[in-house]
C-alpha positions as CSV (number, residue, x, y, z in Angstrom):
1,X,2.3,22.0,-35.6
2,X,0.1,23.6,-33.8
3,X,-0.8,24.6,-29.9
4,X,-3.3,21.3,-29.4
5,X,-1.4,19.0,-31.2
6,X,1.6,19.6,-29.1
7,X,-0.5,20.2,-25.8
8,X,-2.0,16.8,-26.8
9,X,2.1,15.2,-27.4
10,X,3.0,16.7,-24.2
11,X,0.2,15.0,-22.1
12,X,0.9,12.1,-23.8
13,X,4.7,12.3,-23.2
14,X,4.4,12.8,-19.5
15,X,1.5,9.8,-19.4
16,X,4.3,7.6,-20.4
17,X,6.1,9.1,-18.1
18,X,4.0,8.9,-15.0
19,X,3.5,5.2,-16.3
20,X,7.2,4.1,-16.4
21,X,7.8,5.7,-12.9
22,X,4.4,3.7,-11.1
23,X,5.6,0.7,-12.6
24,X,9.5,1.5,-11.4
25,X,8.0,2.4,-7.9
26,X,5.6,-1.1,-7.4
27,X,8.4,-3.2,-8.5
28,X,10.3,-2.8,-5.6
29,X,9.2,-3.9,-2.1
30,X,10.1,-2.7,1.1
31,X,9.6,-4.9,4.3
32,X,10.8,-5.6,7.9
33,X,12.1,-8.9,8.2
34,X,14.3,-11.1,10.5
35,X,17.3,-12.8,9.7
36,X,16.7,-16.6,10.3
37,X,18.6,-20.0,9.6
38,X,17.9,-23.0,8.6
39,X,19.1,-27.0,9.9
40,X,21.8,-26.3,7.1
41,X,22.8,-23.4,8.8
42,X,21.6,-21.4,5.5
43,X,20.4,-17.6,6.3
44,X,16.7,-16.3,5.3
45,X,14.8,-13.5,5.9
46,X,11.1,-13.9,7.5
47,X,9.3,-10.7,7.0
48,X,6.8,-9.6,8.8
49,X,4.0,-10.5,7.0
50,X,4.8,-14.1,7.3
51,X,6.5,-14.8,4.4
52,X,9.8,-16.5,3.8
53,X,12.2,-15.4,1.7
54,X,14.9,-16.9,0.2
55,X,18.1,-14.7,-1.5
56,X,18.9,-15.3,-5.4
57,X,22.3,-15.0,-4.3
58,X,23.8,-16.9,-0.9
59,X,26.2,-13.6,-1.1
60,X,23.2,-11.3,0.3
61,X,23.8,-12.8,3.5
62,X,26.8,-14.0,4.0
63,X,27.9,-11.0,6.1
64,X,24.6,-11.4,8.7
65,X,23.8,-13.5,11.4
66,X,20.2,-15.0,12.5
67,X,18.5,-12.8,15.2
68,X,19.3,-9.6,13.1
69,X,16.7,-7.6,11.6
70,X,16.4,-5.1,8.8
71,X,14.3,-3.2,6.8
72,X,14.5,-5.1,3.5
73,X,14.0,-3.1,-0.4
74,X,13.5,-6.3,-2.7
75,X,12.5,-7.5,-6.2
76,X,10.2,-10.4,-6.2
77,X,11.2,-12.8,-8.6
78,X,8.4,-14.0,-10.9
79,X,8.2,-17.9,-11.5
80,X,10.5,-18.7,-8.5
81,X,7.8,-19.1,-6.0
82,X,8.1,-22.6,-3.9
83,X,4.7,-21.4,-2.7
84,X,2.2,-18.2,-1.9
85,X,4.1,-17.8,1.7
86,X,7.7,-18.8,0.1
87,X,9.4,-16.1,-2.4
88,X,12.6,-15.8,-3.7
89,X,13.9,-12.6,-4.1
90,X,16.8,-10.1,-5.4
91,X,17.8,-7.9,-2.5
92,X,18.5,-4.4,-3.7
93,X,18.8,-3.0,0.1
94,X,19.0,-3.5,3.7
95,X,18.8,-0.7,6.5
96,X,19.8,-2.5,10.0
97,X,16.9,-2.0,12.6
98,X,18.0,-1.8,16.1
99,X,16.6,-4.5,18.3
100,X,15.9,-3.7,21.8
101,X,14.3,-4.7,25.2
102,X,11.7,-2.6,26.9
103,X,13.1,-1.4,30.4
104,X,11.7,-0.7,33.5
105,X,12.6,3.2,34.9
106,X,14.8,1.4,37.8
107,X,16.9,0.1,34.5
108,X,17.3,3.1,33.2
109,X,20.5,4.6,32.9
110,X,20.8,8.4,32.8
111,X,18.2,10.9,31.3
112,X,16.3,10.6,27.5
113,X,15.3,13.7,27.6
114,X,16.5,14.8,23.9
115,X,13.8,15.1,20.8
116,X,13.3,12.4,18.5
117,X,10.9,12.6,15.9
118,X,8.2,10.1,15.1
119,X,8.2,9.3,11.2
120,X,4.7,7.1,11.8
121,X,2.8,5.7,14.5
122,X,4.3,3.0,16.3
123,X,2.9,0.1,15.2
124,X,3.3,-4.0,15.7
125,X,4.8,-6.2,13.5
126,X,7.0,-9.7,14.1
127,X,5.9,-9.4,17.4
128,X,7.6,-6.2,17.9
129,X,6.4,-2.9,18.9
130,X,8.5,-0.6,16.1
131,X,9.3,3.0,16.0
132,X,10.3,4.9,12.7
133,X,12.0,7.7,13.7
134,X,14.8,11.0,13.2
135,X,16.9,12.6,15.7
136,X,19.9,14.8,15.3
137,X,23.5,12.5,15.0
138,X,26.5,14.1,13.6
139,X,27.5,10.9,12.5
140,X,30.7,10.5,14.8
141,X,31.3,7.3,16.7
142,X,32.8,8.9,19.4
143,X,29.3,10.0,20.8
144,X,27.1,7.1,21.3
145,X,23.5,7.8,20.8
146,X,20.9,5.9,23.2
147,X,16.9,5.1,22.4
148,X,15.3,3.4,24.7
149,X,11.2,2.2,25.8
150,X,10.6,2.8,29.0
151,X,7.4,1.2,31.2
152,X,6.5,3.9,32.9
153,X,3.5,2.4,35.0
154,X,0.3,0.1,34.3
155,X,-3.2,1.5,35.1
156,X,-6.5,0.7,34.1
157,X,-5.7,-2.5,32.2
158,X,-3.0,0.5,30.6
159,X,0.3,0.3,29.9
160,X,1.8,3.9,29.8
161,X,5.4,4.0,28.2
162,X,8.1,6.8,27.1
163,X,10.0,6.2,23.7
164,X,13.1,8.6,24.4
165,X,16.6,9.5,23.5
166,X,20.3,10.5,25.2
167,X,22.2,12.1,22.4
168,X,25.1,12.2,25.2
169,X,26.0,15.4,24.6
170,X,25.9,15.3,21.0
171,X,24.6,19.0,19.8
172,X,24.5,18.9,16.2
173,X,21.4,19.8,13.8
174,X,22.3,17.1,11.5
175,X,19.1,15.1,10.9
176,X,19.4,11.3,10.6
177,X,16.4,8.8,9.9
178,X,16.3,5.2,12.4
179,X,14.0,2.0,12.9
180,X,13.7,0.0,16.5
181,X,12.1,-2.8,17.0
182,X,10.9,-3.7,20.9
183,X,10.0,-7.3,21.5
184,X,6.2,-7.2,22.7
185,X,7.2,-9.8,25.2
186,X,9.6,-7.5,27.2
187,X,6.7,-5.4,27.4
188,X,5.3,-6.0,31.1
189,X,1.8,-6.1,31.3
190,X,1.1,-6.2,27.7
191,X,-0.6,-9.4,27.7
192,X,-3.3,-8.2,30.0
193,X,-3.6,-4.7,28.6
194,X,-6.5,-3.1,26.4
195,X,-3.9,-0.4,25.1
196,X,-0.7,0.9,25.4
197,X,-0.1,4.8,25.5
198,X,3.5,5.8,24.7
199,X,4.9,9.0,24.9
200,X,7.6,11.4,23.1
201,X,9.4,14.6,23.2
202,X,9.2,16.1,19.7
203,X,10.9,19.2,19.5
204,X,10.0,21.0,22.3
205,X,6.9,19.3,23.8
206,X,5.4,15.9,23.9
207,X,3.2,13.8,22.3
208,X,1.1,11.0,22.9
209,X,0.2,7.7,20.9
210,X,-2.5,5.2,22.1
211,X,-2.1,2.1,20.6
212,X,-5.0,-0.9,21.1
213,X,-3.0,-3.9,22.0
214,X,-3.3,-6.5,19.2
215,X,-3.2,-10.3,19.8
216,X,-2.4,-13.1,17.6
């Protein structure tokens, strides 16, 4: 055989390949969602987007409770839909995704003066302001790590904010990836603001996001 021909079989092997793994990768879905429950007291998860979905298995949830929220890795099932907005799905994943209040400074308990690392830019979603984020944890539950979003001050139709962390003492370099979700309305002023401008030690220095507020 020679040199082209097997150039060509190689290109054509890792076509297939690079086929197989897109159509592995867009077959799951990943999505921030709610726990909810019905009249029957039956659990469901309402993502983000606005869609409801419904568990091929009541087992998925049976350990949750409505009012939780999670960062959902599912399978849409085809030919189970009740409707565009109602899916039914098989859950292959769910990371827990802290749910907190904004504070005022005058709540605040002790300093958050320890990096945190921004994966993204903040962003809204289920009426949340949410954070992807990593911060050095060395895992024990002795030492209770603290995030918090703190309203600095309002100005200029404004709403200036720090997203910081207490490791408590906790010195290790073991890095460890997080989600938290702040309910908008614990945000004061938000309803009258043009923009929010949060701030965040990274490393050694902060940095700035400015974030144009976003009614439904």
């Amino acid at each position: 055989m020679d040199l082209i021909c097997k150039r060509g079989l190689f290109l054509g092997f890792l076509l297939m390949l690079a086929s197989a793994c897109n159509q592995d990768q867009t077959s799951y879905i990943v999505e921030l969602c709610d726990v909810k429950e019905r009249g029957d007291e039956s659990l469901y998860l309402l993502s983000d987007g606005g869609k409801t979905l419904y568990t091929s298995s009541s087992s998925d949830l049976a350990d949750y409770k409505a009012g939780q929220r999670f960062r959902v890795t599912y399978i849409k099932l085809e030919g189970k839909n009740a409707s565009k907005d109602e899916v039914m799905i098989e859950v292959k994943y769910m990371l827990p995704v802290l749910i907190k209040e904004a504070i005022s400074p005058e709540s605040l308990k002790g300093a958050i003066n320890d990096p945190v690392w921004l994966i993204n830019q903040p962003w809204y979603g289920g009426g949340y302001l949410n954070f992807e984020f990593s911060y050095d944890n060395n895992g024990s539950s002795e030492i209770k790590h603290e995030i918090q979003l703190v309203r600095d001050s309002i100005a200029q139709n404004k709403v200036y904010m720090t997203f910081g962390h207490n490791a408590n003492g906790d010195v290790s370099q073991k890095n460890v990836t997080a989600l938290a979700s702040f309910p908008l309305t614990s945000i004061s002023g938000f309803q009258s603001a043009d923009s929010l401008i949060v701030k965040v030690l990274e490393g050694s220095k902060y940095t700035i996001y400015r974030l144009p507020v976003i009614r439904n």
